[in-house]
C-alpha angles and dihedrals in degrees: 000000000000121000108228132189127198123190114214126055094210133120081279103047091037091055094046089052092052097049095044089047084053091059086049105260124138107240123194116196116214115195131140095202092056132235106326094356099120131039106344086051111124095349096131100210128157128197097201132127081246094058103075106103097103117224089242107070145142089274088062095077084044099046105034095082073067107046091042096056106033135100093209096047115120088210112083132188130187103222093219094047079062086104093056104045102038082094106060090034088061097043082043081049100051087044092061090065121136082249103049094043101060090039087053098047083046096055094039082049099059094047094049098053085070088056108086090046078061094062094051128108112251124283095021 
């Protein structure tokens, strides 16, 4: 079977390389970084039936007078970067409505019901 190469170690190249060396290939992953070190370092993401609540939901408008004023908030703002970011804070707000929300957990729903199929050997 083929040799492929692939350059870049992160969630994209990691799962191309699974699923070619499903199919029997040799894969070689090329990154400089190292595997997870760029983009996909630290991102937390899942991809599991159980991970579908979005981050932006209707709680946010209830909870951020907390996470904006408490030392113990993960979240953290820099008061004079304000003017940059009221943008995408306002487009993150209108986002967290009742209505997105729930189109947003549905469509997540319906890809990540595919998830656990992915993790699976071959032929199962």
């Amino acid at each position: 079977m083929a040799e492929i190469g692939i350059v870049g170690a992160g969630f994209i190249g990691l799962a191309s390389a699974g699923w070619l060396m499903r199919d029997g290939y040799r894969v070689t992953l090329f990154d400089p970084s190292g595997v997870a070190q760029g983009a996909s370092f630290g991102n937390a993401g899942t991809f599991a039936p159980y991970g579908c609540i979005p981050v932006n939901n209707p709680s946010v408008f209830r909870d951020l007078p907390r996470f904006l004023l408490s030392s113990e908030s993960p979240f953290r703002l820099r008061w004079s970067y304000l003017p940059q970011v009221l943008p995408w804070l306002a487009r993150f707000m209108v986002s967290s409505t009742r209505r997105r929300y729930e189109a947003s957990t549905g469509a997540l729903a319906a890809l990540l019901a595919h998830a656990q199929a992915g993790y699976a050997p071959r032929g199962n």
